[in-house]
C-alpha distance (Angstrom), angle and dihedral (degrees) to the residues before:
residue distance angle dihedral
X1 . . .
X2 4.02 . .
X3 3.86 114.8 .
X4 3.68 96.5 -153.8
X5 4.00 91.5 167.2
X6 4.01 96.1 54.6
X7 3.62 104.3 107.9
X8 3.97 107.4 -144.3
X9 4.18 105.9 -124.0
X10 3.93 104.0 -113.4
X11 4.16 113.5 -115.8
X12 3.51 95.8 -149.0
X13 3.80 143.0 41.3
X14 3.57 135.7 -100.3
X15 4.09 111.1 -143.9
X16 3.79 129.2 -163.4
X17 3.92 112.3 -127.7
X18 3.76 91.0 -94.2
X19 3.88 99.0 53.4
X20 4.08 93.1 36.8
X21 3.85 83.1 46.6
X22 3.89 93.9 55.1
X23 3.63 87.6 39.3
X24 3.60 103.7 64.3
X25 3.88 98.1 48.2
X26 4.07 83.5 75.0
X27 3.78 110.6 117.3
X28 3.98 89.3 -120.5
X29 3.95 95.9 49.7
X30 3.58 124.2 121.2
X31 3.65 121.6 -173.7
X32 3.53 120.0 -149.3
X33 4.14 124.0 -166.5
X34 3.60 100.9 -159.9
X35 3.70 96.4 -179.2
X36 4.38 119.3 101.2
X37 3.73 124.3 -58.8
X38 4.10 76.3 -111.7
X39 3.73 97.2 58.0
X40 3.90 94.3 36.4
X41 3.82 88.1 54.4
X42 4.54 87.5 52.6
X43 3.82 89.7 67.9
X44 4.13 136.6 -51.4
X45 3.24 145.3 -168.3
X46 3.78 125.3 -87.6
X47 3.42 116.2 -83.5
X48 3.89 99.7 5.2
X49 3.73 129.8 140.4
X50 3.69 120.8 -150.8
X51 3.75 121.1 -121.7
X52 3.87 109.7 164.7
X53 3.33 110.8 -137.8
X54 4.10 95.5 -158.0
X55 3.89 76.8 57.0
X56 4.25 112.2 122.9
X57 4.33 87.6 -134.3
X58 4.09 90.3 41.5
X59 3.65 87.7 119.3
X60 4.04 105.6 36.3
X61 3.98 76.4 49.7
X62 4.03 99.1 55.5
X63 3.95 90.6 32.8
X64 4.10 85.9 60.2
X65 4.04 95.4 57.9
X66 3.80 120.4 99.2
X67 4.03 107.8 -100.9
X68 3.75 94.8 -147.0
X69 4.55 88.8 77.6
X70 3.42 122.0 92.5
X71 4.25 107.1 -116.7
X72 3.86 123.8 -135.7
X73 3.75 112.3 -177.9
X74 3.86 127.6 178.1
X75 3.86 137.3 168.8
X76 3.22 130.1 165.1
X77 3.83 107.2 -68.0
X78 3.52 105.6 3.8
X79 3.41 103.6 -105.1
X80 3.80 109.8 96.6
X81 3.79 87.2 46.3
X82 3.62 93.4 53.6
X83 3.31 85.1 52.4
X84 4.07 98.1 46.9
X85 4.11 85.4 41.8
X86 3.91 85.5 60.1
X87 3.52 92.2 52.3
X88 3.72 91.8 50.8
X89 4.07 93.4 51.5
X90 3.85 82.2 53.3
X91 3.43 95.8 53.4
X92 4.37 88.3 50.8
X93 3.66 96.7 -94.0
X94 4.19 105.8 149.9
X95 3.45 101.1 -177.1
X96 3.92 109.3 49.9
X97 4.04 117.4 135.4
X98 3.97 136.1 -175.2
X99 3.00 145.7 -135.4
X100 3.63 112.6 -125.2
X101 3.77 115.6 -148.3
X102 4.27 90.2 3.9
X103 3.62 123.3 -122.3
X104 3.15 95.8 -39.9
X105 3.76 81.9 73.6
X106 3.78 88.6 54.6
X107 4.11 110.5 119.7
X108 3.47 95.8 169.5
């Protein structure tokens, strides 16, 4: 009936600070803030675009971006962008990473 104890296999990567660090000065990164205009507006990391994930149009928003880049999203923890990363394997997106821990993780 309802397999609650089958543990879905995750689409996407979780990367320490160093590897997600190294990761996003490839040519075909894009770095994506997924946290509130708000939060985005405290501090971020170089190169990053904001795309709230708590926004209504989160998902016509990811859905719209060319599948053939390599995806580096943060927030604050490294839940929510787990959670937007997710969506983005869903939606055929091969190359998504996260953050582990958020920026608050961030040494650099």
């Amino acid at each position: 009936m309802f397999n609650l104890f089958h543990k879905q296999i995750k689409q996407y990567s979780d990367l320490g600070a160093e590897d997600f660090h190294q990761g996003i000065q490839d040519k075909d990164a894009v770095v994506i803030d997924v946290r509130t205009a708000g939060e985005f507006n405290q501090g971020k990391l170089p190169k990053a675009r904001n795309l709230d994930m708590m926004s209504p149009n989160f998902k016509q928003q990811i859905q719209n971006l060319p599948k053939d880049k390599s995806y580096y999203l943060y927030c604050r923890s490294g839940n929510r962008s787990g959670h937007a990363c997710a969506m983005m394997a869903d939606l055929g997106f091969e190359k998504v990473y996260n953050l582990a821990g958020g920026i608050i993780s961030w040494p650099y």
